[in-house]
C-alpha positions as CSV (number, residue, x, y, z in Angstrom):
1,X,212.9,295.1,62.4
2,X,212.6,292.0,64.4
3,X,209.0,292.1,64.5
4,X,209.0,291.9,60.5
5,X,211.6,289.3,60.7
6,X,209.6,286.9,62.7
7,X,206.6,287.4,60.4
8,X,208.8,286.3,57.5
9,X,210.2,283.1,59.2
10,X,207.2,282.3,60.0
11,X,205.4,282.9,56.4
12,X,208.7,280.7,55.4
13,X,208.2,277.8,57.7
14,X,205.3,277.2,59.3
15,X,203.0,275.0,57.7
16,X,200.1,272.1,57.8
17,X,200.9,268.5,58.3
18,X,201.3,266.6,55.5
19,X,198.5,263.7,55.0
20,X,200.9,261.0,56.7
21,X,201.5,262.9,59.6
22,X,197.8,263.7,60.3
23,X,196.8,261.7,63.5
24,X,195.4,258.1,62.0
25,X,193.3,257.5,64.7
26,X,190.1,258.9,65.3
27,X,189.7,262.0,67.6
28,X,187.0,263.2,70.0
29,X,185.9,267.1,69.0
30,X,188.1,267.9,72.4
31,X,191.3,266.4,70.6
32,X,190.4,267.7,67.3
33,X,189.9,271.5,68.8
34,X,193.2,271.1,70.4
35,X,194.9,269.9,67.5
36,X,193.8,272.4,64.7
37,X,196.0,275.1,66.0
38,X,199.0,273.6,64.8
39,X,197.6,273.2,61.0
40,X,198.1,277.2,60.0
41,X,199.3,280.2,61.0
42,X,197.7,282.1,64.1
43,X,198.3,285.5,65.7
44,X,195.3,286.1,68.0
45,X,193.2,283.3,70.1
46,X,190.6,285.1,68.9
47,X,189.7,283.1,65.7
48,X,190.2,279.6,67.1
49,X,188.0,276.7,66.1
50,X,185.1,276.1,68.1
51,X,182.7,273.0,68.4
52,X,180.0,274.8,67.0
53,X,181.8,275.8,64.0
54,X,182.4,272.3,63.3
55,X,179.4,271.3,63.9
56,X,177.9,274.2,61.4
57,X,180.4,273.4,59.2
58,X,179.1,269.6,58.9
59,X,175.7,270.7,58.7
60,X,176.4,273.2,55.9
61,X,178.0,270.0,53.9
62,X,181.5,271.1,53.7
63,X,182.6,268.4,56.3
64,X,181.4,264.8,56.5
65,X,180.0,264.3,59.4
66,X,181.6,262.6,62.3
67,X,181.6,258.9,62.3
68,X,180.1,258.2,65.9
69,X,181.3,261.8,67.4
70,X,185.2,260.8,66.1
71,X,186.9,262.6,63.4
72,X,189.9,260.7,61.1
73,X,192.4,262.4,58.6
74,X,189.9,263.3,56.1
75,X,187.9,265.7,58.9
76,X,191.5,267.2,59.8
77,X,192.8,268.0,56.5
78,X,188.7,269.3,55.4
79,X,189.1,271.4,58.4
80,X,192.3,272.9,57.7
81,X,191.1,273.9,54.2
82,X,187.7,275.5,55.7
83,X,189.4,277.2,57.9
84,X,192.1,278.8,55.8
85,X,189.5,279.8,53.3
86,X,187.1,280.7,55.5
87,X,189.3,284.1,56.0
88,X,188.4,284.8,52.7
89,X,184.9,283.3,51.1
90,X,181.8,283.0,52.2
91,X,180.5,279.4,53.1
92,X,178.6,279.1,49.9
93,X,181.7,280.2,47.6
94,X,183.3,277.9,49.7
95,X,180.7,274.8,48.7
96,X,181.0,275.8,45.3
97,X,184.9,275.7,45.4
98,X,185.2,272.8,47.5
99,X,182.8,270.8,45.4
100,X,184.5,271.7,42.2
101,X,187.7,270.4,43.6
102,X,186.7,267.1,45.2
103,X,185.1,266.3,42.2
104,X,188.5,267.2,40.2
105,X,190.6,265.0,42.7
106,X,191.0,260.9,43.0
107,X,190.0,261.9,46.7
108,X,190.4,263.7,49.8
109,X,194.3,263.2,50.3
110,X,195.0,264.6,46.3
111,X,192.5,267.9,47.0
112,X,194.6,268.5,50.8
113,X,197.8,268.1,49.1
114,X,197.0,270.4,46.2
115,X,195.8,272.9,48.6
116,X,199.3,272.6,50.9
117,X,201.2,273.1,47.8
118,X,199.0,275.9,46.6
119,X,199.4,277.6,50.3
120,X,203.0,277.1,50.5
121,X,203.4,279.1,47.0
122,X,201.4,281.8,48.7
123,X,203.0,281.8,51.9
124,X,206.8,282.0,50.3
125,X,205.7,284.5,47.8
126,X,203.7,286.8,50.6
127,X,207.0,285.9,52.7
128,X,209.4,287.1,50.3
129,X,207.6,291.0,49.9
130,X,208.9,291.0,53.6
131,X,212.0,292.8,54.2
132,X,213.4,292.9,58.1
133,X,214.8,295.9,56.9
134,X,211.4,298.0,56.4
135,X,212.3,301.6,58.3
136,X,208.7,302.3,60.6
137,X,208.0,305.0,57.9
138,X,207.6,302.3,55.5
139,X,205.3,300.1,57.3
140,X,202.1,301.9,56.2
141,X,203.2,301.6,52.6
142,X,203.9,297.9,52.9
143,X,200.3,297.0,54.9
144,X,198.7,299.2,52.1
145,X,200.4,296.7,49.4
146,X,199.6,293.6,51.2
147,X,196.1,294.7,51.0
148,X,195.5,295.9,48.1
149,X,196.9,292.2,46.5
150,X,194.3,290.3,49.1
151,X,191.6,292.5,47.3
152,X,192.9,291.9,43.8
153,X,193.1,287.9,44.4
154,X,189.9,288.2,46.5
155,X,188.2,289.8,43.4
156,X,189.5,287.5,41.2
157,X,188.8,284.5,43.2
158,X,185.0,285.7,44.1
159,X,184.7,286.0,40.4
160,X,186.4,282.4,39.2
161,X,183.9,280.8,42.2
162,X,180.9,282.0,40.2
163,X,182.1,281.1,36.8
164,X,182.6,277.6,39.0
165,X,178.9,277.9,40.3
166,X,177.4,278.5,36.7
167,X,179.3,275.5,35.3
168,X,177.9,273.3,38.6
169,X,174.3,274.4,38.1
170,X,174.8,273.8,33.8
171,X,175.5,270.2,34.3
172,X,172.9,270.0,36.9
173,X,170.1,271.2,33.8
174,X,171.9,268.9,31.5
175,X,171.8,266.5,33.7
176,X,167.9,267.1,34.7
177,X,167.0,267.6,31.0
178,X,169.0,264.0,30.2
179,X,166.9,262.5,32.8
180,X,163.4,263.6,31.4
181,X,163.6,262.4,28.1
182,X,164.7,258.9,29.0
């Protein structure tokens, strides 16, 4: 099935620009809406990045705000991790998982190339439960198992977020009770 074929190359090859070949020079939100298409996977023009998602995305903390309405690397590569989990977690597990991991990384750069490597793992293994071969009759059966393994690793994602939330807000107490008695 050719259809299923060009899914599966596409799983297999298409992926986010590494840190160095980000664009090192600062964009206007124009440039930066026009260049976030090429950083994952899209079927439908439907879910494109608009300026008012970037702009509640900054105010909502997961993105640093624009230095003087021009966005570098660091907005790029945030925004291509917001919006590839963004498909998946609310904004506030989102916080929580994005604070967790820049706080775990030397810096921006270490948490977007964890996440490409982490997404390339999950593209190639999503990639290879495709089989250009599928009969029509089989689709249904596939779709049902690609779905029922988002909801699995959505469940157990949801869940390691909150675990992640309840260690943020223990050190936060510790940290408030450390405070008071000095």
């Amino acid at each position: 099935m050719e259809e299923l074929k060009e899914l599966k190359e596409r799983l297999e090859g298409e992926r986010p620009a590494p840190w160095e070949e980000l664009p090192d020079l600062a964009l206007y939100m124009d440039q930066l809406i026009s260049y976030m298409p090429r950083q994952l996977i899209r079927f439908e023009e439907g879910d494109a990045l608009t300026s008012a998602m970037v702009n509640n995305y900054s105010k909502d903390g997961l993105l640093p705000r624009a230095a003087g309405k021009r966005y570098s690397q660091e907005h790029l590569a945030s925004l291509t991790v917001i919006c590839a989990l963004k498909k998946v977690l609310t904004l506030k597990e989102m916080n929580v998982l994005l604070t967790a991991a820049r706080d775990g990384n030397e810096g921006n750069r270490d948490l977007y190339d964890g996440f490409r490597t982490a997404l390339d793992a999950a593209l190639s293994d999503t990639a290879g439960r495709l089989d250009a071969e599928t009969a029509d009759g089989d689709l249904p059966s596939l779709a049902l198992e690609l779905a029922l393994r988002s909801y699995a690793d959505q469940l157990a994602c949801a869940r390691v977020v909150e675990l992640i939330r309840r260690r943020q807000e223990g050190a936060a107490e510790q940290k408030k009770g450390r405070r008071g008695k000095e």
